[in-house]
N, CA, C and O atoms as a Maestro MAE file, in Angstrom:
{
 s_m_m2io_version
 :::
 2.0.0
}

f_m_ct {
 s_m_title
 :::
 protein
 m_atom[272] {
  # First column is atom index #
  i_m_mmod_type
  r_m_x_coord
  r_m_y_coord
  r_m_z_coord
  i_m_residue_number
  s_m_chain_name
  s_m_pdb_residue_name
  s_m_pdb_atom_name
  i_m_atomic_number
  :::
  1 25 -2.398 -1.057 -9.643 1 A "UNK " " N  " 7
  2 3 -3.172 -0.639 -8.488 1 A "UNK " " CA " 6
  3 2 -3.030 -1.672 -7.375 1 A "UNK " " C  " 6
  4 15 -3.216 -2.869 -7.593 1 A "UNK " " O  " 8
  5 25 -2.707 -1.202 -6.209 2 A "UNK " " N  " 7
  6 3 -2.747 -1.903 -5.206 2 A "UNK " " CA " 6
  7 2 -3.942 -2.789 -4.701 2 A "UNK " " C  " 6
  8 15 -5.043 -2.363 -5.050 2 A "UNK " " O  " 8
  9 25 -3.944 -3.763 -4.064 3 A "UNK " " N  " 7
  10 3 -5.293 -4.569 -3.636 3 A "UNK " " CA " 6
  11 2 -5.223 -3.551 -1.922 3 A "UNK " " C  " 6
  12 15 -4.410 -2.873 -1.293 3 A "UNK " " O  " 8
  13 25 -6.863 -4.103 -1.779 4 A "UNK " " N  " 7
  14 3 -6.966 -3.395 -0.525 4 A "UNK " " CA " 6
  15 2 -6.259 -3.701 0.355 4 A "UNK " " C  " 6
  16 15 -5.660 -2.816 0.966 4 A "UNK " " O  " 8
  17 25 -6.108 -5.003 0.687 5 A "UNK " " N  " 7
  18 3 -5.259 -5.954 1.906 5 A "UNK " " CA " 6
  19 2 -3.856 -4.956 2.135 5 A "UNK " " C  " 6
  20 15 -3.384 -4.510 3.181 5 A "UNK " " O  " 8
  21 25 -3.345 -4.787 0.528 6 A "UNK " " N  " 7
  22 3 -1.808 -4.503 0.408 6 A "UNK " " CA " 6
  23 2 -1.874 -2.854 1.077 6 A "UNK " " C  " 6
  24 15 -1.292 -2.625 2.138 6 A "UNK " " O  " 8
  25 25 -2.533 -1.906 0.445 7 A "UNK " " N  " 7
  26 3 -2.794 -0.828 0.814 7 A "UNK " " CA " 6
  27 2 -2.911 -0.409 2.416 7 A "UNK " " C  " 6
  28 15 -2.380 0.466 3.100 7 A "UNK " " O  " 8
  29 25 -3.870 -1.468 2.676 8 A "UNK " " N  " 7
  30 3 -3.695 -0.977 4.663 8 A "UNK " " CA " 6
  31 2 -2.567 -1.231 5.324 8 A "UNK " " C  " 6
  32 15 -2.136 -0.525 6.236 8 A "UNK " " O  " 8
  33 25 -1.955 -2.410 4.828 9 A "UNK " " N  " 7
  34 3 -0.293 -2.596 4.953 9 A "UNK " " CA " 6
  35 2 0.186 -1.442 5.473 9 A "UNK " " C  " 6
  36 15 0.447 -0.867 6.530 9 A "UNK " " O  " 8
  37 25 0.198 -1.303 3.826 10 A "UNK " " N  " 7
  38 3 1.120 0.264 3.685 10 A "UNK " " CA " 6
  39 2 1.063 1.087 4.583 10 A "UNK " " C  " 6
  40 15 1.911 1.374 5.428 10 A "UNK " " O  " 8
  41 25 -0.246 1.603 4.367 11 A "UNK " " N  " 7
  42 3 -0.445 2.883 5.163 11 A "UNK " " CA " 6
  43 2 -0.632 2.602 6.756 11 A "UNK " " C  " 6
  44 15 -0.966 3.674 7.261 11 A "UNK " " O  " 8
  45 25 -0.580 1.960 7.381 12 A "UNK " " N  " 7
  46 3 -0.177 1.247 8.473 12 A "UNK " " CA " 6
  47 2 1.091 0.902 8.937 12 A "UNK " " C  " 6
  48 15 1.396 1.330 10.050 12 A "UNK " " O  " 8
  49 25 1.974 0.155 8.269 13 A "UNK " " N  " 7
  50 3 3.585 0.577 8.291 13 A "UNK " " CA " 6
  51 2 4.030 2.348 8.131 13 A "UNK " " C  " 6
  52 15 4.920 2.850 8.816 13 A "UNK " " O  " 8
  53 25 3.555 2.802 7.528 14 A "UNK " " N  " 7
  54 3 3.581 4.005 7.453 14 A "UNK " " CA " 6
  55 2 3.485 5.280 8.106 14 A "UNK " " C  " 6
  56 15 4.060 6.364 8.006 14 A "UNK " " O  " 8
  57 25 2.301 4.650 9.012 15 A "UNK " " N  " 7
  58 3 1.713 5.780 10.292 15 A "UNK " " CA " 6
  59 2 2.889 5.121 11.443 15 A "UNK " " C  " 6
  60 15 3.425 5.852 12.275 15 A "UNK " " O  " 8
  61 25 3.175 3.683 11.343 16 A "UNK " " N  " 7
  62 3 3.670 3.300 12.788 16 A "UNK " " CA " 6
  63 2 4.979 3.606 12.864 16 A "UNK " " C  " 6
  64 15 5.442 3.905 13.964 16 A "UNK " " O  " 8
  65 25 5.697 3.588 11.864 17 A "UNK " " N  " 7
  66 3 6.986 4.579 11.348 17 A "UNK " " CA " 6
  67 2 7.132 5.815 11.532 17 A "UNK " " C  " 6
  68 15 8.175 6.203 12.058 17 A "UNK " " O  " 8
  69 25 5.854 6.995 11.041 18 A "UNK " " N  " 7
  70 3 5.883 8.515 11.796 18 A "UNK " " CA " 6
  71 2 5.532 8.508 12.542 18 A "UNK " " C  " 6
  72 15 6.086 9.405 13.177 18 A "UNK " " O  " 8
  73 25 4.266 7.680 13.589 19 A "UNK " " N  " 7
  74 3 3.666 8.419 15.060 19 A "UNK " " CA " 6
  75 2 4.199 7.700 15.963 19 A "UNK " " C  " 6
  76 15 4.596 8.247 16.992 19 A "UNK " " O  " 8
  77 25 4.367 5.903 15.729 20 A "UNK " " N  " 7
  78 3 4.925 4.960 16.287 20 A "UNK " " CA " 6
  79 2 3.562 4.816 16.593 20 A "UNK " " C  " 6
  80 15 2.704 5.568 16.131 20 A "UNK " " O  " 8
  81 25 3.204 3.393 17.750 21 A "UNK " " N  " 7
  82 3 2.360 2.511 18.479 21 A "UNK " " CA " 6
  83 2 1.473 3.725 18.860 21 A "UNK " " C  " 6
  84 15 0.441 3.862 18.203 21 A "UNK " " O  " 8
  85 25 1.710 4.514 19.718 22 A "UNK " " N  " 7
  86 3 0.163 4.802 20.536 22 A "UNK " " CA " 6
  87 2 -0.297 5.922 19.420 22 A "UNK " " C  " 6
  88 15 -1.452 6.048 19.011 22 A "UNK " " O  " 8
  89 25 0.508 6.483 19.127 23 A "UNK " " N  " 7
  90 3 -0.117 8.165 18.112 23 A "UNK " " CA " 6
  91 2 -1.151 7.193 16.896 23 A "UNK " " C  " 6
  92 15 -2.336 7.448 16.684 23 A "UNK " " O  " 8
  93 25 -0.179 5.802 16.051 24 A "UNK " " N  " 7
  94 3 -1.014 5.274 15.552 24 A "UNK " " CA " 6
  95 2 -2.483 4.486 16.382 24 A "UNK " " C  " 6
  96 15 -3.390 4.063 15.665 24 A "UNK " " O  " 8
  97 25 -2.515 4.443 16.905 25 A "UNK " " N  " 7
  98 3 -3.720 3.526 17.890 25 A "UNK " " CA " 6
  99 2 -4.846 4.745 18.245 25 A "UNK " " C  " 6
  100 15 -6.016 4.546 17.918 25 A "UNK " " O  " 8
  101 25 -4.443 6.103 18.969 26 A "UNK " " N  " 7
  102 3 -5.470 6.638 18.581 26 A "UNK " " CA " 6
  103 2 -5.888 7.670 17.231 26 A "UNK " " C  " 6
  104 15 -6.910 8.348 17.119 26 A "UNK " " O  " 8
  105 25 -5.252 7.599 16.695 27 A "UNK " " N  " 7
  106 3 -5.567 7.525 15.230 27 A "UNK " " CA " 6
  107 2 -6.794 7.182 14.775 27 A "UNK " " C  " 6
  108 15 -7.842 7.781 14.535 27 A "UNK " " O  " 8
  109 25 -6.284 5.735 14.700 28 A "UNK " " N  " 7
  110 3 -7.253 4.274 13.896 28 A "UNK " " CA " 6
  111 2 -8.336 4.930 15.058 28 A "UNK " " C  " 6
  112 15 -9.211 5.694 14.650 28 A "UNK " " O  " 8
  113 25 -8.248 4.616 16.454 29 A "UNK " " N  " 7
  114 3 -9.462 4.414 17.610 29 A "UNK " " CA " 6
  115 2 -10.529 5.977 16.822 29 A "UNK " " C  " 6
  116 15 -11.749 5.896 16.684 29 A "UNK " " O  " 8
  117 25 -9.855 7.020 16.490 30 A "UNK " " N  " 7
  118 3 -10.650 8.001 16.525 30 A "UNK " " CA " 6
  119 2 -11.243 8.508 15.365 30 A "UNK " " C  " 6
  120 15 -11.978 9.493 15.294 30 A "UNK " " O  " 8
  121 25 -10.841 7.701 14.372 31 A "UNK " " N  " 7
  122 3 -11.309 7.077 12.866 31 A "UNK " " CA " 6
  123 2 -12.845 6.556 12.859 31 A "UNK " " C  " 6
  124 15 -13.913 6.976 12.412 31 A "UNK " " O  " 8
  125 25 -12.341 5.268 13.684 32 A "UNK " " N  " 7
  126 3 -13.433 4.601 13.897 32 A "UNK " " CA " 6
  127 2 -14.373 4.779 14.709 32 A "UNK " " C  " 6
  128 15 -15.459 4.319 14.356 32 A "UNK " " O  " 8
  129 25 -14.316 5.368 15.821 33 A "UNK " " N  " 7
  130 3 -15.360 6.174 16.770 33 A "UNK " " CA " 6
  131 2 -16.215 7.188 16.384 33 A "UNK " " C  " 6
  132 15 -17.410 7.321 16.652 33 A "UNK " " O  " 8
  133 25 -15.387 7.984 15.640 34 A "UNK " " N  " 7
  134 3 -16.326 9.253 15.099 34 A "UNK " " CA " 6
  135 2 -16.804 8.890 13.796 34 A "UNK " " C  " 6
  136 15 -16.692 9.883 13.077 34 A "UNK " " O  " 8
  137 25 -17.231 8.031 13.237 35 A "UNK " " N  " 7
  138 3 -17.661 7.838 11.636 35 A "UNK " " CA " 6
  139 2 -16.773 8.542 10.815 35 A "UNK " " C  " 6
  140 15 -17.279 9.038 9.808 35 A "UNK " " O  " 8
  141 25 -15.274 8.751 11.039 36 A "UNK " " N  " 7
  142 3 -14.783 9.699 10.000 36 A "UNK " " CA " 6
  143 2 -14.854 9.454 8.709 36 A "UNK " " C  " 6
  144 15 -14.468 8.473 8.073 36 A "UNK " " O  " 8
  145 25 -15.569 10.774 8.246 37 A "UNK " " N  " 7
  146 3 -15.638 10.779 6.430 37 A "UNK " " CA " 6
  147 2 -14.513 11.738 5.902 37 A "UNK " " C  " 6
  148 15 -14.776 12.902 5.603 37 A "UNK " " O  " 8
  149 25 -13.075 11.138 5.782 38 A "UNK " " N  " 7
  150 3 -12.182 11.751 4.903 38 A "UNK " " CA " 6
  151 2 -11.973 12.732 3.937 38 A "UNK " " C  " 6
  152 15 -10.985 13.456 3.814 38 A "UNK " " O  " 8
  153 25 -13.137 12.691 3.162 39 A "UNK " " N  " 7
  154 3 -13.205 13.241 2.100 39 A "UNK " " CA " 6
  155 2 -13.797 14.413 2.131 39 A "UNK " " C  " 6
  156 15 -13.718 15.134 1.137 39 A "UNK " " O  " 8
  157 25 -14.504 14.832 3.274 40 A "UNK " " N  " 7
  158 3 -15.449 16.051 4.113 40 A "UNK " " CA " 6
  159 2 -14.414 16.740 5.184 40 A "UNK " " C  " 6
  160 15 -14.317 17.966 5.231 40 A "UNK " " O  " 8
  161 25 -13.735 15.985 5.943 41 A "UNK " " N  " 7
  162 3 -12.242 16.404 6.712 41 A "UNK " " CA " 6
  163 2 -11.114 16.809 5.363 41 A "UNK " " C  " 6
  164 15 -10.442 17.788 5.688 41 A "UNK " " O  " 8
  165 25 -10.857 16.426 4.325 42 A "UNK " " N  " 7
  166 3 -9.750 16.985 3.452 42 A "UNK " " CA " 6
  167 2 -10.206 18.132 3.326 42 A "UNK " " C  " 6
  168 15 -9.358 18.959 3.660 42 A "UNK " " O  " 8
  169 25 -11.767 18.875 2.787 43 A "UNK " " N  " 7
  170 3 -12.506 19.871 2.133 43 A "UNK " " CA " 6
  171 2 -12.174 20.938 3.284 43 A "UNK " " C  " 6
  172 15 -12.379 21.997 2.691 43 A "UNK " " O  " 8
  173 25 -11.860 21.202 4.318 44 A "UNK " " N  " 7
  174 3 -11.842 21.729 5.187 44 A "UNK " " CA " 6
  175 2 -10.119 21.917 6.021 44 A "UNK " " C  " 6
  176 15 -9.722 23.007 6.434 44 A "UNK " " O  " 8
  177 25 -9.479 20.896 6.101 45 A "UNK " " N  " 7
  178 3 -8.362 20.831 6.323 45 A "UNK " " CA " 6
  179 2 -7.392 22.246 6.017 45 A "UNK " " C  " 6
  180 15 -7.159 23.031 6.936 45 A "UNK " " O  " 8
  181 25 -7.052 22.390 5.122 46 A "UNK " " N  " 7
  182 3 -6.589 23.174 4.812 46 A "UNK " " CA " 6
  183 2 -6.950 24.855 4.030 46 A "UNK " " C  " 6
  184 15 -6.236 25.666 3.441 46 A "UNK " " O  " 8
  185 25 -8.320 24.823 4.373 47 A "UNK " " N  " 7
  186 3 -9.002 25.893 3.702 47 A "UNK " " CA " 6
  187 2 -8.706 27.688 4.161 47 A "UNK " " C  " 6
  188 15 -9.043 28.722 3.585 47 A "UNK " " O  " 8
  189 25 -7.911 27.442 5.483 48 A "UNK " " N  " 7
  190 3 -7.168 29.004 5.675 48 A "UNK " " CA " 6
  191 2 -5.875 29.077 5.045 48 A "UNK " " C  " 6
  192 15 -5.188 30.069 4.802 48 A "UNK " " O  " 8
  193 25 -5.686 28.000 4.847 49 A "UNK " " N  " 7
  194 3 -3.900 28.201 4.388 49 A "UNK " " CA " 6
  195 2 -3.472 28.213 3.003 49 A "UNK " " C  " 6
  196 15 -3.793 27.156 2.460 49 A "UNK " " O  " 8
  197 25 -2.834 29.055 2.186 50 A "UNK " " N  " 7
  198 3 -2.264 29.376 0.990 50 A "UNK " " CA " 6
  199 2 -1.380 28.739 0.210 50 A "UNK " " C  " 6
  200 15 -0.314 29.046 0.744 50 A "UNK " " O  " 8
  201 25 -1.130 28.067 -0.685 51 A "UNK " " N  " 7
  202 3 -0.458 26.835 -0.869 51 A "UNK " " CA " 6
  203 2 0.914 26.944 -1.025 51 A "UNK " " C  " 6
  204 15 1.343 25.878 -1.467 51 A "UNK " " O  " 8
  205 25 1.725 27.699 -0.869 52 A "UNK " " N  " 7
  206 3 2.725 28.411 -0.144 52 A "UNK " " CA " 6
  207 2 3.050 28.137 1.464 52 A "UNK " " C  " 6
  208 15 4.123 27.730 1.911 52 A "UNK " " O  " 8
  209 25 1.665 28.515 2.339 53 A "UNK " " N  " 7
  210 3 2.281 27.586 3.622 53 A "UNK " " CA " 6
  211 2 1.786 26.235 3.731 53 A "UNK " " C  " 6
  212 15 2.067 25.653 4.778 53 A "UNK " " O  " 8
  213 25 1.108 25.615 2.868 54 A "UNK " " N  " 7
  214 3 0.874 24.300 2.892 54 A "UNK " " CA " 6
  215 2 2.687 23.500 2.319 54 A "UNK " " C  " 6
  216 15 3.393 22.723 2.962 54 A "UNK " " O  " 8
  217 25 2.867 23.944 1.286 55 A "UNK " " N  " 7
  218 3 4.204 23.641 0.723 55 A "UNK " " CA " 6
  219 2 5.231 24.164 2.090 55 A "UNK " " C  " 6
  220 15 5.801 23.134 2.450 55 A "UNK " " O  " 8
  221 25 5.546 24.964 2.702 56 A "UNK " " N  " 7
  222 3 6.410 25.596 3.856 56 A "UNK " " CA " 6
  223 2 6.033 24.470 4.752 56 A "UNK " " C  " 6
  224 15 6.935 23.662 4.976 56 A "UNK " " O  " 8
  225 25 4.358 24.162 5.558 57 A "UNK " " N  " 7
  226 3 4.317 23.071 6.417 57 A "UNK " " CA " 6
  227 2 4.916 21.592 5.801 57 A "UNK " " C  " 6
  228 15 5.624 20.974 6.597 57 A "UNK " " O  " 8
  229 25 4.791 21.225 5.018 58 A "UNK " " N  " 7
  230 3 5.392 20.083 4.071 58 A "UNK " " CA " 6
  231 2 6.562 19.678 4.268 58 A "UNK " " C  " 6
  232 15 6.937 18.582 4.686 58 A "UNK " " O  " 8
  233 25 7.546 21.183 3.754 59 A "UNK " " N  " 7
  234 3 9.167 21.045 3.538 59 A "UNK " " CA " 6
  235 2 9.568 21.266 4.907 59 A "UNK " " C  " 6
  236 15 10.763 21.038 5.095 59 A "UNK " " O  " 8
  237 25 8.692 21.773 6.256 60 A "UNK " " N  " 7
  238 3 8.913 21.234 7.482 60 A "UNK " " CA " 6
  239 2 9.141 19.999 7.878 60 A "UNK " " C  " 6
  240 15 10.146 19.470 8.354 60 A "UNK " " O  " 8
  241 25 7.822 19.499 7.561 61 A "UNK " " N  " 7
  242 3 7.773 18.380 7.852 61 A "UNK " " CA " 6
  243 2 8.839 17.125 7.498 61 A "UNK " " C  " 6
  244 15 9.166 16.251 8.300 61 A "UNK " " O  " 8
  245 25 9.323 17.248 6.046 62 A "UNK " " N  " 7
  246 3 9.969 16.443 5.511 62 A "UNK " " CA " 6
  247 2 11.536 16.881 6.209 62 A "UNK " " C  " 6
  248 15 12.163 15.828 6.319 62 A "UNK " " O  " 8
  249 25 12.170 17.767 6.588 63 A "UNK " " N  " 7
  250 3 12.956 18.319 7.061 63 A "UNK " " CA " 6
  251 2 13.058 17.553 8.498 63 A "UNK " " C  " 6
  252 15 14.123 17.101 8.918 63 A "UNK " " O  " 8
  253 25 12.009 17.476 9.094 64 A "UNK " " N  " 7
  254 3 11.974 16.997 10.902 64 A "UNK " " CA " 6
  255 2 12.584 15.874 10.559 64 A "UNK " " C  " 6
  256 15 13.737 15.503 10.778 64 A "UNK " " O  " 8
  257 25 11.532 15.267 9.891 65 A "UNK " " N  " 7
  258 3 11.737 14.030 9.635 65 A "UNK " " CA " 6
  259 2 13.187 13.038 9.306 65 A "UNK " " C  " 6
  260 15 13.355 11.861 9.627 65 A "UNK " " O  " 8
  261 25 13.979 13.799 8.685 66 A "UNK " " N  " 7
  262 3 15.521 13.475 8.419 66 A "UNK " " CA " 6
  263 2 16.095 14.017 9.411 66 A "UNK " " C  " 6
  264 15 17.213 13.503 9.355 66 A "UNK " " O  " 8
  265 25 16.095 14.845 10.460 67 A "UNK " " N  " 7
  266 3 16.637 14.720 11.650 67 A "UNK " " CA " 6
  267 2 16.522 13.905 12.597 67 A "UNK " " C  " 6
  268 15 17.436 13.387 13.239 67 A "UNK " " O  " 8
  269 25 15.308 13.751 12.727 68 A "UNK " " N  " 7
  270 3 14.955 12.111 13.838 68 A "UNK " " CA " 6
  271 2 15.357 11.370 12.835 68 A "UNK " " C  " 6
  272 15 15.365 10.143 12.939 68 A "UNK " " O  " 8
  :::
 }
 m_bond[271] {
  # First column is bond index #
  i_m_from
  i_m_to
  i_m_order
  :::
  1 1 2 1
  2 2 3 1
  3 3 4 2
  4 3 5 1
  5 5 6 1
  6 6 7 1
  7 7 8 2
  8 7 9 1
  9 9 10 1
  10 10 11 1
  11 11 12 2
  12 11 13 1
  13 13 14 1
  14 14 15 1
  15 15 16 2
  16 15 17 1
  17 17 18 1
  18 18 19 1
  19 19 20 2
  20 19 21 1
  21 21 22 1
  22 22 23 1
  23 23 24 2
  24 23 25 1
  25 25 26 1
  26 26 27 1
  27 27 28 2
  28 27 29 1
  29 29 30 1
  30 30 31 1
  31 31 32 2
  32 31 33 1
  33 33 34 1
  34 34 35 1
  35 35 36 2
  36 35 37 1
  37 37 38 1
  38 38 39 1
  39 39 40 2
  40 39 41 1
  41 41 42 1
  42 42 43 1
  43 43 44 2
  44 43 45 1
  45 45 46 1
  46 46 47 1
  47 47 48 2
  48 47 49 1
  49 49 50 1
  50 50 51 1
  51 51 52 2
  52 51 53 1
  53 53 54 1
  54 54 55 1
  55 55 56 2
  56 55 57 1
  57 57 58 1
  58 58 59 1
  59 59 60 2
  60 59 61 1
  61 61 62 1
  62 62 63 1
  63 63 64 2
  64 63 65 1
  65 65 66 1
  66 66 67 1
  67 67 68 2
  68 67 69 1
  69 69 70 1
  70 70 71 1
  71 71 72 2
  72 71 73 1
  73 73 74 1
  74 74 75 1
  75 75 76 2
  76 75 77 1
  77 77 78 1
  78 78 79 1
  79 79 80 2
  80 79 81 1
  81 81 82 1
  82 82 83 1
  83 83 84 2
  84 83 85 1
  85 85 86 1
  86 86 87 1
  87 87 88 2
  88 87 89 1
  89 89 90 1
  90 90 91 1
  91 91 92 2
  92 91 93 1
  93 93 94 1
  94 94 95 1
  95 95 96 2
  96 95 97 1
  97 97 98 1
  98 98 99 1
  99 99 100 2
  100 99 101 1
  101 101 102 1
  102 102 103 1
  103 103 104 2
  104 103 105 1
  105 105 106 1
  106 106 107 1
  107 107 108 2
  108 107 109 1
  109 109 110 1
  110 110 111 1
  111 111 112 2
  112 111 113 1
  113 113 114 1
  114 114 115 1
  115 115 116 2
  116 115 117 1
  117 117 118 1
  118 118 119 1
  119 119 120 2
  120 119 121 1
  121 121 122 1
  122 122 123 1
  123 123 124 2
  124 123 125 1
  125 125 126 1
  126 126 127 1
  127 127 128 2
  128 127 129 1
  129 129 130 1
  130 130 131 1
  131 131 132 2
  132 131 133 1
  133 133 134 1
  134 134 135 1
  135 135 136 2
  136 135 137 1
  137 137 138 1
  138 138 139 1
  139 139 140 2
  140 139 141 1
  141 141 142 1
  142 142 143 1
  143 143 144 2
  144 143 145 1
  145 145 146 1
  146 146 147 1
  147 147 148 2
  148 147 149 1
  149 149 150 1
  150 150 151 1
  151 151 152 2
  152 151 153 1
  153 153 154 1
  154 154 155 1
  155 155 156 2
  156 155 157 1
  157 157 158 1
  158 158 159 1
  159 159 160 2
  160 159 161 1
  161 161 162 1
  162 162 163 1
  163 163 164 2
  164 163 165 1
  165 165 166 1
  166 166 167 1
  167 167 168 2
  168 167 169 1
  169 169 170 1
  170 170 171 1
  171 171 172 2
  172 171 173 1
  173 173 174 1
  174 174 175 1
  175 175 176 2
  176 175 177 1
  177 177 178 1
  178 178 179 1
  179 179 180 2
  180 179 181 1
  181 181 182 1
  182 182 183 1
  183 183 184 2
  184 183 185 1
  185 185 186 1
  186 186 187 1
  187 187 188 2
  188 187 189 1
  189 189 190 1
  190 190 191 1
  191 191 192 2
  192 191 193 1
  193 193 194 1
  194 194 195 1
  195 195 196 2
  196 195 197 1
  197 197 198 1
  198 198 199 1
  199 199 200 2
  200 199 201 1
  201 201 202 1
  202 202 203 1
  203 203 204 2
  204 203 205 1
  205 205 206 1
  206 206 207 1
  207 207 208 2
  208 207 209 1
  209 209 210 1
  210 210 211 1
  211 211 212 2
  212 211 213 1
  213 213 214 1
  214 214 215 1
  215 215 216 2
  216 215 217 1
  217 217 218 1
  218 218 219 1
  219 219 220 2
  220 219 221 1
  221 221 222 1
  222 222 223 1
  223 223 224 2
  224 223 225 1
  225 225 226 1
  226 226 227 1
  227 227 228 2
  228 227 229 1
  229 229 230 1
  230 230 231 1
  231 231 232 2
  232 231 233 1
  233 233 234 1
  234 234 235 1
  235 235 236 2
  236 235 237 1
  237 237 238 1
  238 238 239 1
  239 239 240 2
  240 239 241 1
  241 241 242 1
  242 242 243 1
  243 243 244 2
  244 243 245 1
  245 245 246 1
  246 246 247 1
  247 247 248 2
  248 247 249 1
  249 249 250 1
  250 250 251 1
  251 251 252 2
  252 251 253 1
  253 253 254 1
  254 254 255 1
  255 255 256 2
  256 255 257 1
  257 257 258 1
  258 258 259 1
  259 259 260 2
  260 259 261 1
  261 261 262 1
  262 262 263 1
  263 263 264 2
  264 263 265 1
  265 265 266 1
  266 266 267 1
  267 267 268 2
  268 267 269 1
  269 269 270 1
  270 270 271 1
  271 271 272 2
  :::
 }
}
């Protein structure tokens, strides 16, 4: 298991790699502004969509992604 320190790393190299500098910045800014509770935003996230186009948005995504 990762330590916390290492983990924000990560997922921080991570966002600044897909959104770059500003997409990550308001991100974090709008995280922290709105009290976001994650775990109440996941429950909801995806609750119209069929896991079929969740998997279709996905293999989009991963697809863009090797073109840029």
């Amino acid at each position: 298991m990762r330590t916390e320190t290492v983990l924000k790393i990560e997922v921080i190299d991570l966002l600044l790699k897909t959104f770059g500098v500003l997409e990550t910045e308001r991100f974090i800014s709008s995280i922290k502004n709105n009290n976001f509770d994650y775990t109440e935003w996941r429950k909801t996230l995806w609750k119209d969509k069929t896991i079929e186009e969740i998997h279709k948005l996905a293999t989009d995504f991963e697809k863009e992604k090797l073109i840029n």
